[in-house]
C-alpha positions in Angstrom: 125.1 108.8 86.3 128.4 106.5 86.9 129.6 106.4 83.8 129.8 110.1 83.3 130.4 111.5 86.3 131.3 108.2 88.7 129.1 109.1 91.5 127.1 105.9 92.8 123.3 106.7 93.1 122.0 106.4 96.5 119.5 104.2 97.5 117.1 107.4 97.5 117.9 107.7 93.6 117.4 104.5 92.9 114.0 103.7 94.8 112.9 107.2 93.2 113.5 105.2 89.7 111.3 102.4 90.3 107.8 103.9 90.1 108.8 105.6 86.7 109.3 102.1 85.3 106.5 100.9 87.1 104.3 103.6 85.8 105.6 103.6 82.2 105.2 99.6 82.4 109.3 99.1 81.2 109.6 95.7 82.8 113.3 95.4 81.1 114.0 99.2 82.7 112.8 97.7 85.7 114.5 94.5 86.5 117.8 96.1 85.0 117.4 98.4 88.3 116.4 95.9 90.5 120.0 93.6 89.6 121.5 97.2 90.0 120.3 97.7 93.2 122.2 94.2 93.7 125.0 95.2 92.1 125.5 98.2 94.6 124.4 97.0 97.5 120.6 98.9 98.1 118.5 96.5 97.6 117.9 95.3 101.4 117.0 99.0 101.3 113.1 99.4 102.8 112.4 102.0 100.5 114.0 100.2 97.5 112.2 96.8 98.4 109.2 98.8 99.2 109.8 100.7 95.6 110.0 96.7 94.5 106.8 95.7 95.5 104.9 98.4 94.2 106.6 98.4 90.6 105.9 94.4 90.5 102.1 95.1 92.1 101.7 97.2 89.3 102.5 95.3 86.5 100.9 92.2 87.8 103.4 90.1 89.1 101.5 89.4 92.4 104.3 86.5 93.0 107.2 88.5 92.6 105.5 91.6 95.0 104.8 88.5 97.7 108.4 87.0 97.5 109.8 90.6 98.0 107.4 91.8 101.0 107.7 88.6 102.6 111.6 89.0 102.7 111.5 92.6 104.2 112.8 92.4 107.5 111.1 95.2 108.3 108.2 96.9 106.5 106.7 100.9 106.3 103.6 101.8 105.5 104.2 102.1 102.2 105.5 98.4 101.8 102.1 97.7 103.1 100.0 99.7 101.2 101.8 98.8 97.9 101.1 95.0 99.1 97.5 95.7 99.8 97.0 97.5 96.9 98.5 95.2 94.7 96.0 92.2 96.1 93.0 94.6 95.7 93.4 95.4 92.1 94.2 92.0 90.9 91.2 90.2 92.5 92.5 88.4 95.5 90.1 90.2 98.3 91.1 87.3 100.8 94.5 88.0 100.4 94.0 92.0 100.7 91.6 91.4 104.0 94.0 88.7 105.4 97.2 91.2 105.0 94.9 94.6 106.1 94.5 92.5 109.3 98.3 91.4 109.5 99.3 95.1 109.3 96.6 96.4 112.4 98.1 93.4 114.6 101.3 94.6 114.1 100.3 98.6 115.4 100.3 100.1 112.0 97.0 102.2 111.8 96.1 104.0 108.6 95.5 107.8 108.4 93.1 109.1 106.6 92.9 112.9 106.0 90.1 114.9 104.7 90.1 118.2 103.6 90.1 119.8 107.0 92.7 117.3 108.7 92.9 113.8 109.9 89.2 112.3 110.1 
């Protein structure tokens, strides 16, 4: 995108890049956007960081998911969620119960929907 046409992604395009690494496990891709983000200033970005913690949940890096949600000055739901998530599937139920209870302190409820509205 810069080198052909010298137009800087925006911190939309750039968090809309993470899960595709996530997703196709490319931890090289991955970290190669992450210093980008660094490089042009998005990173402090919620939905880059939050973008961060969900491609690191998925791949297993629990560690680096924690060291980038705890850094977040301020957190969405989908921060949360990817932090929650990420506990849950690799086995640390205190952690995902501990956090679940961290978010509800703080005023952030879940929605669920069903198939005829919010349940």
């Amino acid at each position: 995108m810069v080198v052909f046409s010298g137009v800087r992604p925006s911190s939309v395009t750039v968090s809309s890049l993470f899960p595709a690494c996530a997703n196709v496990m490319d931890l090289r891709g991955g970290k190669g956007m992450r210093f980008y983000a660094l490089v042009i200033g998005v990173e402090e970005n919620l939905f880059v960081s939050s973008s961060f913690v969900d491609m690191y949940a998925k791949w297993g890096h629990i560690f680096e998911a924690e060291k980038v949600f705890n850094k977040l000055r301020k957190r969405n739901m989908v921060s949360w969620n990817s932090m929650i998530f990420g506990y849950l599937n690799h086995g640390s139920c205190d952690k995902t119960i501990q956090l679940f209870y961290q978010m509800e302190a703080k005023g952030i409820r879940w929605k669920l929907r069903g198939c005829c509205g919010i349940i």
